[in-house]
PAZAPA-4460 file (N, C-alpha, C; in steps of 0.05 Angstrom, whole numbers, plus 32768, in hexadecimal, padded with zeros to 4 digits):
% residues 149
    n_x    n_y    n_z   ca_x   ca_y   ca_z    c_x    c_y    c_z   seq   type   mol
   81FB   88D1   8283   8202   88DD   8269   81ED   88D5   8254     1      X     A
   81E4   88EC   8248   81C5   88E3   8231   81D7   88D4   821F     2      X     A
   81CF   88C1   8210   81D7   88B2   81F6   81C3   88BD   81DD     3      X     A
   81CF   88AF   81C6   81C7   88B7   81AA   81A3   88BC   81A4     4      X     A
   819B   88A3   81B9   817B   889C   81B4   8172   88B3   81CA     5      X     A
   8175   88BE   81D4   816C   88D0   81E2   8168   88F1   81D6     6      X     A
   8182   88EC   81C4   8185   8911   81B7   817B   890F   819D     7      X     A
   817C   88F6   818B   8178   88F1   8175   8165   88FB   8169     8      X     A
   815D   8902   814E   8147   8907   8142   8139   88F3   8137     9      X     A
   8127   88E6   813B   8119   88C9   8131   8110   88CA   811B    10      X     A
   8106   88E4   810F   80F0   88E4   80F4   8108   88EC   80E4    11      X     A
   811B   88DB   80D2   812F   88DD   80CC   8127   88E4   80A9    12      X     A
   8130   8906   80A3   8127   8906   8082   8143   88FF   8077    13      X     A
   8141   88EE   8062   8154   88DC   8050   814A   88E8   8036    14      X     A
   815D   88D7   8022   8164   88DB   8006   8167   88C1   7FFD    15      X     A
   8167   88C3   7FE5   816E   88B3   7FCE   818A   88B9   7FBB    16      X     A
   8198   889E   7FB2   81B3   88A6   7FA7   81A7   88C2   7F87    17      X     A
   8188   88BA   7F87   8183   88C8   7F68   8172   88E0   7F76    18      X     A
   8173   88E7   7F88   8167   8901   7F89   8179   8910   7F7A    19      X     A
   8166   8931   7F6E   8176   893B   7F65   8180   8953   7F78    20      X     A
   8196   895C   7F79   81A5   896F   7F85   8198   898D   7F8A    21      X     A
   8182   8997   7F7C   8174   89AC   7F86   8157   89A5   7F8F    22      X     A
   8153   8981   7F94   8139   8982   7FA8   8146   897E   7FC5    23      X     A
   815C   8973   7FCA   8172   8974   7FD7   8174   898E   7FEC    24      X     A
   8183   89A2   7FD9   817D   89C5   7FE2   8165   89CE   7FFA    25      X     A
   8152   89BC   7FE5   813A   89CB   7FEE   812C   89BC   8008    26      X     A
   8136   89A2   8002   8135   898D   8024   813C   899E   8036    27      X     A
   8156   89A5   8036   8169   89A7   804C   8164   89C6   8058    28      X     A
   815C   89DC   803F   8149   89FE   8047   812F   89EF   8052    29      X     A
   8120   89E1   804D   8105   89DC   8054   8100   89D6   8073    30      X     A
   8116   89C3   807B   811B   89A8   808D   812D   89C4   80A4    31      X     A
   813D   89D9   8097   814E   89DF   80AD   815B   89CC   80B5    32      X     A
   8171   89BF   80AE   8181   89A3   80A9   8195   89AB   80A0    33      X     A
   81AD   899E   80AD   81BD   89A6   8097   81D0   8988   8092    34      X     A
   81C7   8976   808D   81D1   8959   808B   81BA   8943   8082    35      X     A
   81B9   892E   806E   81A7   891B   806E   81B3   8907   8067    36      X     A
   81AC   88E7   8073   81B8   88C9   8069   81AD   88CB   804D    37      X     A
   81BD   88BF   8041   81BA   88AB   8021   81A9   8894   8026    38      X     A
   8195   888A   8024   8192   886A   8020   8192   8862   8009    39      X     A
   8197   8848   800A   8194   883D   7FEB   817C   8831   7FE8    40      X     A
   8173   8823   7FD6   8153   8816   7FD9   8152   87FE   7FEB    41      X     A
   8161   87F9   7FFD   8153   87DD   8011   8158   87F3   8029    42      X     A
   8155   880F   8023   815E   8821   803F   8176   881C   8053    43      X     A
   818B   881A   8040   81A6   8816   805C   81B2   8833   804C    44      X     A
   81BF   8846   8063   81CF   8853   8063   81E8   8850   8056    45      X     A
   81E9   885C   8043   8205   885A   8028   820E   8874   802A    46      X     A
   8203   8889   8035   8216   88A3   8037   820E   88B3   803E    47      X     A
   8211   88CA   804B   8208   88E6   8053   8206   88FE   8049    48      X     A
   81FB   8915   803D   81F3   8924   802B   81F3   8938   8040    49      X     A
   8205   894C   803C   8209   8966   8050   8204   897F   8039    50      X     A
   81FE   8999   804F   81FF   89B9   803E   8211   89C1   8030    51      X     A
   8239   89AE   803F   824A   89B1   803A   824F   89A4   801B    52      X     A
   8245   898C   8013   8245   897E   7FFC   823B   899A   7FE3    53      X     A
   8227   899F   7FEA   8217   89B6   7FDB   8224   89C9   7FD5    54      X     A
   8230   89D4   7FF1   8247   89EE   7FED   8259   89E8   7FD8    55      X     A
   8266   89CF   7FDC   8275   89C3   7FCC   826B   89CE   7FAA    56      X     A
   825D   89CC   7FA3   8255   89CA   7F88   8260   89E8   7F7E    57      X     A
   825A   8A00   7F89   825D   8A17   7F81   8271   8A1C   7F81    58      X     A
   8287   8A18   7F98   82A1   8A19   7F90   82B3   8A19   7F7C    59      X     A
   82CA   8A2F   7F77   82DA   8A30   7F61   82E8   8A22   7F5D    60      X     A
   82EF   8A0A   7F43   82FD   89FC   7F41   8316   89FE   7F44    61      X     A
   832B   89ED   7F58   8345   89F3   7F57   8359   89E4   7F48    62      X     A
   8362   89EF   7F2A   8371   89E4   7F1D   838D   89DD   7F2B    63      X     A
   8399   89BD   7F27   83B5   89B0   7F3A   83C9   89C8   7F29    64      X     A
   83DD   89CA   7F2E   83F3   89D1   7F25   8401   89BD   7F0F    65      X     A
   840E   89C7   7F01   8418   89B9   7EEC   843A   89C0   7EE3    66      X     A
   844E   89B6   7ED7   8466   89BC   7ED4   8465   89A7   7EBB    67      X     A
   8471   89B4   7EAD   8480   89A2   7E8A   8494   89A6   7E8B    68      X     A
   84A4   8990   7E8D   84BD   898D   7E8A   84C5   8983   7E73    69      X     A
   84DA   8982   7E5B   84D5   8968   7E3F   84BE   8963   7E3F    70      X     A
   84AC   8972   7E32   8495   8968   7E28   8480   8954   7E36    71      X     A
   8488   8952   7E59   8478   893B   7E6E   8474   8950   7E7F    72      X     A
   8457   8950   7E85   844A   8963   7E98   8443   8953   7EB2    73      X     A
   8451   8958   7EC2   8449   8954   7EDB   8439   8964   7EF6    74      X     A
   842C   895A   7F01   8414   895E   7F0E   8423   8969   7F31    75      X     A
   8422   897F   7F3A   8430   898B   7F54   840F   8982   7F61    76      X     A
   83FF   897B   7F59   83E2   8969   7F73   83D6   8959   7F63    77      X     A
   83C5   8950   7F71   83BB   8939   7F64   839C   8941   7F4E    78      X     A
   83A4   8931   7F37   8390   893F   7F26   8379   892E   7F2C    79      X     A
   8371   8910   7F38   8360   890D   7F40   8343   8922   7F4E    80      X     A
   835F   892B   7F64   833E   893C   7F6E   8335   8958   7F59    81      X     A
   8345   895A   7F4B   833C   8971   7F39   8320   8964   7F2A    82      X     A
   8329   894C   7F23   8308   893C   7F14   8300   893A   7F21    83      X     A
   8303   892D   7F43   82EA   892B   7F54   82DD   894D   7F53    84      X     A
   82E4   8958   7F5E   82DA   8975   7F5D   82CC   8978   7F44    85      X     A
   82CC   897D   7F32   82C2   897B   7F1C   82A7   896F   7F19    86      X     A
   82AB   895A   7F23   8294   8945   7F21   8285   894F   7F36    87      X     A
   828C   8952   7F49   8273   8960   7F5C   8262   8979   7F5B    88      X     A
   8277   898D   7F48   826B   89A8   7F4A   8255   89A5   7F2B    89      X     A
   8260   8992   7F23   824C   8985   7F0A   822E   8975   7F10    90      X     A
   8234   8969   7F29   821E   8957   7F34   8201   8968   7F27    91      X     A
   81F2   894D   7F2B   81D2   8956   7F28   81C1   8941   7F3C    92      X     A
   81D8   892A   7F45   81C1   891D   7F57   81CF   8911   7F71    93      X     A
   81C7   890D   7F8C   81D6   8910   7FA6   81E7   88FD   7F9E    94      X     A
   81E4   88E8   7F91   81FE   88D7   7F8E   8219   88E6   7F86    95      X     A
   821C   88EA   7F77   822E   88FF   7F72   823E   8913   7F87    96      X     A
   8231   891C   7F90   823B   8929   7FA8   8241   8922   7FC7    97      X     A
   8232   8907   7FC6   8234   8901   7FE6   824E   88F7   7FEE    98      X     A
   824B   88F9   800B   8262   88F6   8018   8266   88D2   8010    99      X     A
   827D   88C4   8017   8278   88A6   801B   8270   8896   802F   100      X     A
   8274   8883   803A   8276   8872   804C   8272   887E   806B   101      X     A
   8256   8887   806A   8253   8890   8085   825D   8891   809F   102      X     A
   8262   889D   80B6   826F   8898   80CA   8252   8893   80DD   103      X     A
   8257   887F   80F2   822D   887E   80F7   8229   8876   811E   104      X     A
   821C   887C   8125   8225   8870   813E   8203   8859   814E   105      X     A
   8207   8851   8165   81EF   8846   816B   81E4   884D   8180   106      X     A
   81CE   8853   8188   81B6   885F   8194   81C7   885F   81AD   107      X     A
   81D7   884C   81B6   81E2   884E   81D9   8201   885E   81DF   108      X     A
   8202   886B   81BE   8217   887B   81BF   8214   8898   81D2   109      X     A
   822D   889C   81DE   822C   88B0   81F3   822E   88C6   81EB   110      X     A
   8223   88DC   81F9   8223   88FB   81E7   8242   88FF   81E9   111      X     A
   8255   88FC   81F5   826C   890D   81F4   827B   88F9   81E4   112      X     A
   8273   88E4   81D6   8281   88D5   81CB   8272   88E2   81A6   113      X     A
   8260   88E5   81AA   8250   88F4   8196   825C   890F   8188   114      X     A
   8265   891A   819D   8272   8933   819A   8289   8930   8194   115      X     A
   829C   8922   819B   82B1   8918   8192   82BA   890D   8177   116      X     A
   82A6   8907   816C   82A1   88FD   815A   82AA   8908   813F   117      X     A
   8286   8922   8148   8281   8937   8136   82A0   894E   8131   118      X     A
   82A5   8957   8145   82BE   8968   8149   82DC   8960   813E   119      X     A
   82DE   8939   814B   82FB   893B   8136   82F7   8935   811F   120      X     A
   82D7   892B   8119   82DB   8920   80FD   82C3   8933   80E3   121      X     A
   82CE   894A   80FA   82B6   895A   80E6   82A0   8958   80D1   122      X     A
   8292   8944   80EF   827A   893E   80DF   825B   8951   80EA   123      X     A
   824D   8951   80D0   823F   895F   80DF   821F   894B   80DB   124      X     A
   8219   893D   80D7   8200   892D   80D3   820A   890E   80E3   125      X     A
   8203   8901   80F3   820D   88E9   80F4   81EA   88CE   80FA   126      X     A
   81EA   88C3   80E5   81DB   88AE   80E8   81DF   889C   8104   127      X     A
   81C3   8894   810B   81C4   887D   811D   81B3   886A   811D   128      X     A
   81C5   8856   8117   81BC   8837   8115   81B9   881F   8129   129      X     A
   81A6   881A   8124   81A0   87FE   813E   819B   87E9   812B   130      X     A
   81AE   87D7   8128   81B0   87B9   8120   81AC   87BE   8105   131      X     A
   81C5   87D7   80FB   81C1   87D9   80DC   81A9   87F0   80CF   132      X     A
   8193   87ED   80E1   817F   8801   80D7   8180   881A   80E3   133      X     A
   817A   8832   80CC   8179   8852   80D9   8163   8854   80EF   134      X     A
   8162   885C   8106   8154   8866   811B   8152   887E   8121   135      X     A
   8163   888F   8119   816A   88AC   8122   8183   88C4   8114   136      X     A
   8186   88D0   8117   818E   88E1   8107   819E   88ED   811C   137      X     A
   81BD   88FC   8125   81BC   8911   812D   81CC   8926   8122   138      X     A
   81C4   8941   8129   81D2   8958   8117   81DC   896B   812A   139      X     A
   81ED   897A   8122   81FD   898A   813A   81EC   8997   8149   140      X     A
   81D2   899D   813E   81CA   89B0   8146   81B8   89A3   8161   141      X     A
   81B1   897F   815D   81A5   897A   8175   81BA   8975   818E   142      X     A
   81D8   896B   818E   81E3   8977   819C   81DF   899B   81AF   143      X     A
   81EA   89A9   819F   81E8   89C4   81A9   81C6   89C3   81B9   144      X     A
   81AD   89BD   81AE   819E   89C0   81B8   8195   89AC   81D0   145      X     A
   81AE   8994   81D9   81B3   898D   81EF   81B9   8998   8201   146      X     A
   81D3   89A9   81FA   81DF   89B0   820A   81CA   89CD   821C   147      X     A
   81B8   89D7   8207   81B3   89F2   8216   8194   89E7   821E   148      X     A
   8195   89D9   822B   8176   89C4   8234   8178   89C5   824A   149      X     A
***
């Protein structure tokens, strides 16, 4: 069974929490990519930056529901994510928009455990780390281009 270091992409293009969100765009059209790690400045992986984050932005805001009863308005969802939303489709720099706390795996990870991964946890970029440091990159697409090899 191939593992992670075998399918991986090694020349791994990354970001910064201060990139701004349309050099971002233009990474990911340029690169044919559709996923990049966050590093922070000592280069450890702090988050993942997808097309989906981006899509995110254009999206129509969905105002929660609301009911006043005596003069106390209560909230039928949570108005939290109404500000998170807000704040993202507001963003100007990948911080803002990135995903959190990466999901990541290591170079002797197995492809069908890889797949597994991606599918229940609908991920579509997954970092890989050997002893903490990025080594590789993989994206759905080097899967699929496993599979038809």
């Amino acid at each position: 069974m191939l593992t992670a270091s075998e399918i991986m992409t090694k020349d791994v293009i990354s970001v910064h929490p201060e990139t701004p969100v349309a050099q971002l765009a233009t990474l990911l059209t340029t690169h044919n990519i559709s996923g990049v790690p966050v590093l922070d400045d000592d280069n450890n992986v702090i988050a993942v930056v997808t097309e989906s984050d981006l899509i995110d932005q254009s999206k129509k805001l969905h105002i929660p529901t609301v009911v006043t009863i005596l003069d106390s308005v209560f909230y039928l969802e949570n108005p939290d994510k109404m500000e998170a939303e807000m704040k993202k489709i507001a963003a100007t720099r990948v911080a803002e928009i990135c995903s959190g706390t990466p999901k990541t795996i290591s170079p002797d990870t197995r492809l069908d455990e890889i797949a597994t991964i991606m599918a229940e946890d609908n991920i579509h970029t997954l970092p890989v780390l050997d002893e903490g440091k990025l080594v590789g990159i993989i994206g759905k697409k080097d899967i699929i281009k496993t599979l038809i090899s």
